[in-house]
C-alpha positions in Angstrom: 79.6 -12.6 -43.7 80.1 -15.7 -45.6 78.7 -18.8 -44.5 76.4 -17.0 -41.5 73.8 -19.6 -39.9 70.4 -18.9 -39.8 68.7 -19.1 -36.8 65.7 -20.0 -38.1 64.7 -22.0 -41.4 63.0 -20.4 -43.9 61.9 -23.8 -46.1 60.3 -22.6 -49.6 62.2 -23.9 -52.1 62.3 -24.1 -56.3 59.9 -27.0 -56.2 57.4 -25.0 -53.7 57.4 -22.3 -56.3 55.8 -25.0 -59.0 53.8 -26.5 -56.5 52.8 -23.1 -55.3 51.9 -21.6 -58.6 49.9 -25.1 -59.9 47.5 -24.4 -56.3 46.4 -20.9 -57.8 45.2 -22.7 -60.7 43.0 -25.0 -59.1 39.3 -24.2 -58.5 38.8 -23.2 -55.0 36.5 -25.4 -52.7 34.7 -23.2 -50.3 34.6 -23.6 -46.6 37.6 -25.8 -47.0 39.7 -27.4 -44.2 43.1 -28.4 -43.0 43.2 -31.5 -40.9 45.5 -31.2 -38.2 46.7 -34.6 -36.1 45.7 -34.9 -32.8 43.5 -31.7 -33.2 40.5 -32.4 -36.2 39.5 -30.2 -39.2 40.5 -26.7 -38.5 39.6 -23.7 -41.0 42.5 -22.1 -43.1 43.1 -18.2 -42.9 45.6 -15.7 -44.2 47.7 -15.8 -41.4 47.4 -16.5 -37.4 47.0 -12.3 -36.8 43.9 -12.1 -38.8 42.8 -15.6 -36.8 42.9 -13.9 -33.7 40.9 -11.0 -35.4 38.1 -13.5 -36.4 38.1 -15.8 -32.8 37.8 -12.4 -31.0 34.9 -11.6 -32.9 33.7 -15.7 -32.9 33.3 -14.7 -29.0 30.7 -12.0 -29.3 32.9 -9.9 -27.1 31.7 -6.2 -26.7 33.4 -3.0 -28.1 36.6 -2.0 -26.0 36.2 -5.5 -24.3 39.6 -6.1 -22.3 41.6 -9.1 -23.1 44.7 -10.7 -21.1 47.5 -11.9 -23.1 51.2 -12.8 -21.7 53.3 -9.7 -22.2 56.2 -11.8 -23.5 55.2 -12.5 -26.8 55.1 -11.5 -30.0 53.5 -8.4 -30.7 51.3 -9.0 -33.1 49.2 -10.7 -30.8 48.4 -7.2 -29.2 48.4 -5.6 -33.0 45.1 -8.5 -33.1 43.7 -7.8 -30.3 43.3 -3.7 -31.0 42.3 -4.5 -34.9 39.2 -6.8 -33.4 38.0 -3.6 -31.3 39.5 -4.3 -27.8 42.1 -3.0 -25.4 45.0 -5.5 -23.7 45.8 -6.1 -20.5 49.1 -7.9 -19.7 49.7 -10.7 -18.1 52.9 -11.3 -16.4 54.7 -14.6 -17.3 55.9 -18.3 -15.6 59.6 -18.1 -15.4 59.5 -22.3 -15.4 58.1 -22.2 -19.1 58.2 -18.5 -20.5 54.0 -18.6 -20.9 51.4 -17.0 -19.0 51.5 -16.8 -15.2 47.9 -18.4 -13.8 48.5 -16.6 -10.5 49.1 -13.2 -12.6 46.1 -14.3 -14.4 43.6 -14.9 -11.3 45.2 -11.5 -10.0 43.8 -10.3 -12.9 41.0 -11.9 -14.1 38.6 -9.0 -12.9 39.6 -6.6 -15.3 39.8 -8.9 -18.4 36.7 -10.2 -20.1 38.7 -12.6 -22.4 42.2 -14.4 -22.5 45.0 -15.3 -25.0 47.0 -17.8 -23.6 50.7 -17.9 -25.9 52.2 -21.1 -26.1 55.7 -19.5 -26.3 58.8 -21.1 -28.3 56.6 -25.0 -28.4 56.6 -24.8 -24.5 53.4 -25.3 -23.2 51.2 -23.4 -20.7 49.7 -24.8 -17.4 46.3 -25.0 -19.1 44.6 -26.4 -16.0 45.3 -23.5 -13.9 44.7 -21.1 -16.5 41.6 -22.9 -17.3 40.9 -22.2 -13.1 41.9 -19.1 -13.0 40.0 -17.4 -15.8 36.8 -18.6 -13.6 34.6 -19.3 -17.3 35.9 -16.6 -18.7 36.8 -17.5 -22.9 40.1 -18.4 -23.7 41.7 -18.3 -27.0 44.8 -20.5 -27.3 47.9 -18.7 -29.4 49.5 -22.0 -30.8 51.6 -20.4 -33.2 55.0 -21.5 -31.9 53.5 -25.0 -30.2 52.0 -26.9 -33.5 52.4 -31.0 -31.7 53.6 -29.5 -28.3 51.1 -31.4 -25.8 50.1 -31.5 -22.3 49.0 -34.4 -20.0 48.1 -36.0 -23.5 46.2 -33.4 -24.7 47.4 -31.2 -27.7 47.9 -27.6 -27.3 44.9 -26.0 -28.6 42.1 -28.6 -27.4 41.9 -26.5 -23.7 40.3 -23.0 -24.9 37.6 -22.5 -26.4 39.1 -21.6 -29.8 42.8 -22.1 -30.7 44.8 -20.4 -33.7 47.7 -22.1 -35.6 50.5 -20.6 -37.7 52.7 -22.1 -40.8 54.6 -18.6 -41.2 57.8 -19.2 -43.2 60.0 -19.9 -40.3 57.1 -21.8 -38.4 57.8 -25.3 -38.4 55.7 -25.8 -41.8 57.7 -23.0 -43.2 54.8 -22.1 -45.7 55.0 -18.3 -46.5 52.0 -17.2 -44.7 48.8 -18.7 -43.5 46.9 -19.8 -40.2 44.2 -21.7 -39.0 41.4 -21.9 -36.5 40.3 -24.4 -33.9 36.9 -24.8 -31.8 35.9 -28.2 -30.2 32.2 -26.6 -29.4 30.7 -26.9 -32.9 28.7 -23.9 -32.3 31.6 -21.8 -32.2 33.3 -23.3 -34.8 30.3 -22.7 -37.5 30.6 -19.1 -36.6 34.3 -19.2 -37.3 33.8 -20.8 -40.7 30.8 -18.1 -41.0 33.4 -15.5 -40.4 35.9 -16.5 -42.7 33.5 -17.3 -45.5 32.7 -13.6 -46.2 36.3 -12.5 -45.8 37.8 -11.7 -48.9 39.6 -13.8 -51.6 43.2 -13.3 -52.5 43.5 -13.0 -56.4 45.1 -15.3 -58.5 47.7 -12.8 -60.0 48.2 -11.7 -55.4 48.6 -15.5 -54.5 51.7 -15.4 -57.6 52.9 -12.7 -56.3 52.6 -13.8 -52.9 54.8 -17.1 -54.1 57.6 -15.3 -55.7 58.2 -12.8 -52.7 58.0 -16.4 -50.6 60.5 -17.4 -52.3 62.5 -14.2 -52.6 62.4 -14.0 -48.8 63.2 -17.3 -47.8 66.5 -17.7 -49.8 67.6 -14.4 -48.1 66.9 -15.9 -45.1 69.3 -18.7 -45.9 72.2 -19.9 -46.3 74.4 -18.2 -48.5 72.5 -15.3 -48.8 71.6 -14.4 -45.5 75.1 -13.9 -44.2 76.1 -12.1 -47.3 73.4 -9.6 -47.9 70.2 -10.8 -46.0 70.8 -10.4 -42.3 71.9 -6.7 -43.5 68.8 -6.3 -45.2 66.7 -7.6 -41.8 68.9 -5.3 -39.5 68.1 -2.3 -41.6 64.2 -2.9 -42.4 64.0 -3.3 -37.9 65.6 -0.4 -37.6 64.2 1.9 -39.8 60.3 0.9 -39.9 58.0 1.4 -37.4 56.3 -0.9 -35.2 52.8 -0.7 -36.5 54.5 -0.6 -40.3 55.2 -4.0 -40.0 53.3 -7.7 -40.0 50.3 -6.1 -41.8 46.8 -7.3 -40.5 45.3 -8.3 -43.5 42.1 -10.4 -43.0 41.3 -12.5 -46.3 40.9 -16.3 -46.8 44.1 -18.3 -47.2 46.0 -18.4 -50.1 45.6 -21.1 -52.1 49.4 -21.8 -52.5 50.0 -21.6 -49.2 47.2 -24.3 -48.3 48.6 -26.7 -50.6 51.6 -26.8 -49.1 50.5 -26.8 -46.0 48.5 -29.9 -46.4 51.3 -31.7 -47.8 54.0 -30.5 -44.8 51.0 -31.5 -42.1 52.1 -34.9 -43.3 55.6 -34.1 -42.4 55.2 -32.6 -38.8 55.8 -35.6 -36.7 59.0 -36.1 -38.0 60.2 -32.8 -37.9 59.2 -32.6 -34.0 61.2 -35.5 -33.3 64.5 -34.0 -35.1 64.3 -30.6 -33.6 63.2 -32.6 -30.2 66.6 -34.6 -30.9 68.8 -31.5 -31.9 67.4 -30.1 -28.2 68.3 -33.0 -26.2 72.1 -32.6 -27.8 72.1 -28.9 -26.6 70.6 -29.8 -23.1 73.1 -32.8 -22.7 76.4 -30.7 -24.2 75.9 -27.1 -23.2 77.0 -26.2 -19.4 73.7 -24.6 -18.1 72.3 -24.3 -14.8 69.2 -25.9 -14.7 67.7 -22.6 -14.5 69.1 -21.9 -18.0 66.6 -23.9 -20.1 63.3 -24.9 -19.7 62.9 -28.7 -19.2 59.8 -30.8 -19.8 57.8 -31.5 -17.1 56.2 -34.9 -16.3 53.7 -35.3 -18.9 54.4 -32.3 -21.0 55.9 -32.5 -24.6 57.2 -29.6 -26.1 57.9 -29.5 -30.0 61.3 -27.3 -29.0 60.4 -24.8 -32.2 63.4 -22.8 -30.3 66.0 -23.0 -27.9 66.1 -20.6 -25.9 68.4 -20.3 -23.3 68.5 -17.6 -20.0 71.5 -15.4 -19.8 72.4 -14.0 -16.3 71.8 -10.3 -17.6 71.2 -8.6 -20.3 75.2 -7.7 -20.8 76.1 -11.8 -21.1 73.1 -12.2 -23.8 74.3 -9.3 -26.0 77.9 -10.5 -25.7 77.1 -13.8 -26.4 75.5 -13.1 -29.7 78.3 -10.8 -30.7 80.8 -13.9 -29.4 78.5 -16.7 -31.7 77.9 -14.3 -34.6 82.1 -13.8 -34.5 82.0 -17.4 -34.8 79.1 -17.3 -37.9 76.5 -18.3 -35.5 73.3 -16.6 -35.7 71.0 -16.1 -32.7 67.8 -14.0 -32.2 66.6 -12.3 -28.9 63.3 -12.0 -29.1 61.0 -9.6 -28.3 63.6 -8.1 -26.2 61.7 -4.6 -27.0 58.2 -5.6 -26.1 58.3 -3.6 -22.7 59.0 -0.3 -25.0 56.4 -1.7 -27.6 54.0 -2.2 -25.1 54.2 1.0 -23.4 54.4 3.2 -26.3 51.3 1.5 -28.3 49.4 -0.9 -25.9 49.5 1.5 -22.2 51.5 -1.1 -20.7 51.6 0.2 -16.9 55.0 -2.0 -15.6 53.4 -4.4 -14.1 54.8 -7.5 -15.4 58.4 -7.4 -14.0 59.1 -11.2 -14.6 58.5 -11.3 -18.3 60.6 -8.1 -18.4 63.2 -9.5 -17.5 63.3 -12.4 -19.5 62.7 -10.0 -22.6 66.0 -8.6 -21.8 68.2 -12.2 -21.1 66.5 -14.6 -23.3 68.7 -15.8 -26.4 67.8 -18.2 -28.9 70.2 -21.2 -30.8 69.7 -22.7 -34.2 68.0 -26.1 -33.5 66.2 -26.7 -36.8 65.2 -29.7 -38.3 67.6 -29.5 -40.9 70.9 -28.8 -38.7 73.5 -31.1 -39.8 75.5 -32.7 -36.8 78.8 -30.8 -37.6 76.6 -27.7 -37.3 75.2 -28.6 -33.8 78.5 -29.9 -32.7 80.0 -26.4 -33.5 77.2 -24.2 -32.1 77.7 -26.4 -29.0 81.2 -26.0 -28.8 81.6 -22.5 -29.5 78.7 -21.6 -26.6 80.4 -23.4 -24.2 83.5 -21.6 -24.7 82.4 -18.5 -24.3 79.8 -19.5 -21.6 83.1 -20.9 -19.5 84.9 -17.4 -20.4 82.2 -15.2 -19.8 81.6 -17.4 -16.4 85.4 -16.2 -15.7 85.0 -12.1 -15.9 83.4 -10.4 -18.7 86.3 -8.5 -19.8 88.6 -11.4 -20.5 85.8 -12.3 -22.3 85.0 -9.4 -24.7 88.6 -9.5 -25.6 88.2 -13.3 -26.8 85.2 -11.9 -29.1 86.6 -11.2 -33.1 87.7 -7.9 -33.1 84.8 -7.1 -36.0 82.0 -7.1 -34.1 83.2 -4.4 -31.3 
């Protein structure tokens, strides 16, 4: 499909290959460390999965320890928590902010000996009631999606006692892989730096490699490419390869590519926020949502808005939606809207979390990247409303409205 847009931006372009491949060259400095604004120095790692491998094991936590993570989120944060030894036990979400329900938590809290508190799509969990009710127990901030997100002036990642950051391609630094790791307590943070010291060093001829497939991905990703061949490619690798085939754990140090360029897009960030804060506000203000639709900042909370995600009445309206926008060459993504599944079949998830359930099965997400021209937004705008007004009307006028090639 000619002309498909991405949902999400895969940045790694010609000029990130040369940048890329110079990085492997370089002598590497040990121990070395990624500043990150508003945060401090933070220790570079292969990716945020193997982070949460080596904060879980920062904690001293005992074999089979039980740890409490949201059950709306991704995966790989319960693919973590198994690798480092220990068993999960799900949380059940807000449905103000998508993130983890403190009065699930405290419910809770006596069968869980640790916590992973996900900062989902840049919102920002209520990290003073978490903070209550884990009653001293350690928390370990997932700020994978919520890089600048903040909360009564305090970053994301300076509540817990260690935090984990991600530059993913498709993050908002958009890197290829890598991750980092965050401890105020400088105890914990030397054991952190201890732990990643002895991991293992990628190669020079695997962080080449690892540039060229970067680069390989990301301009399937995008645009031309991904309408034409790539989102093909994507539907066919989710549907044929199992869960625990995909997102490797590998635990290694960072590779060296990838923290060059994620020192020089660090520099970036602010700006980035502010346009995909921008494109959000021109969703909020054009679409016709209830206000139960879409999460809105609370008094002082500031959410990066890494997605838009917006609530569907049922699961029906989200999956005709996306057929209606991707009719229209409008891609979306509903995410995690397996996790119940995944989470029974791999995790023992006992059914217990009927909120985040829910939203797993109504939650779709709109372009609002940085780099969306104003056409682009105007469109996505206009063609959600349209079918939001229809599908409003009944839902079989609707589907008839929806290009005949997607039914």
């Amino acid at each position: 499909m000619l002309g498909l847009l991405p949902t999400e931006y895969w940045n790694y372009k010609i000029s990130d290959i040369s940048h890329g491949l110079t990085a492997t060259l370089r002598k590497r400095k040990p121990n070395g460390i990624l500043k990150i604004e508003g945060i401090g120095n933070c220790i570079p790692v292969r990716s945020a999965r193997a982070a949460i491998v080596i904060a879980i094991k920062a904690l001293g936590l005992p074999p089979g320890a039980c740890v409490g993570t949201s059950l709306y989120s991704c995966p790989v944060v319960f693919k973590a928590i198994k690798a480092a030894g220990c068993t999960v036990r799900f949380i059940d979400v807000d449905p103000d902010t998508y993130c983890m329900s403190a009065d699930d938590l405290l419910a809770k809290i006596s069968q869980i000996d640790a916590v992973i508190a996900v900062h989902m799509f840049g919102h920002v969990c209520d990290m003073p009631r978490i903070l209550e009710a884990a009653q001293g127990k350690p928390i370990i901030e997932d700020c994978a999606q919520s890089l600048g997100s903040s909360l009564n002036g305090r970053m994301a990642g300076t509540f817990g006692n260690v935090a984990v950051f991600s530059f993913r391609s498709g993050k908002y630094l958009s890197v290829g892989e890598g991750g980092a790791l965050y401890s105020n307590n400088d105890k914990l943070f030397s054991e952190l730096a201890r732990l990643v010291s002895v991991l293992p060093v990628p190669s020079h001829m695997e962080d080449c490699v690892h540039v060229i497939k970067t680069y390989l991905r990301s301009i399937l990703r995008s645009k031309p490419l991904w309408g034409l061949i790539g989102n093909r490619l994507w539907f066919m690798y989710n549907k044929s390869t199992n869960f625990l085939e995909k997102t490797p754990l590998v635990t290694s140090q960072m590779f060296k590519s990838d923290i060059a360029i994620t020192t020089d897009r660090l520099a970036t960030i602010n700006y980035l926020i502010a346009k995909q804060r921008a494109n959000a506000d021109y969703y909020t203000e054009s679409l016709i949502l209830s206000s139960s639709t879409v999460c809105h900042e609370k008094p002082d909370v500031f959410y990066n808005r890494y997605l838009y995600p917006i609530l569907l009445r049922s699961q029906s309206d989200r999956d005709t939606l996306a057929a209606y926008l991707l009719g229209m060459r409008i891609g979306t993504i509903q995410p995690y809207k397996d996790i119940s599944e995944i989470a029974s079949t791999y995790y023992e998830y006992k059914g217990d979390c009927p909120i985040a359930e829910q939203i797993a099965m109504r939650i779709l997400v709109l372009p609002c990247y940085s780099t969306l021209k104003q056409s682009e937004l105007h469109r996505i705008a206009y063609c959600t409303n349209k079918a939001l007004q229809i599908l409003s009307s009944t839902d079989e006028n609707f589907k008839n409205t929806v290009p005949n090639e997607q039914f």
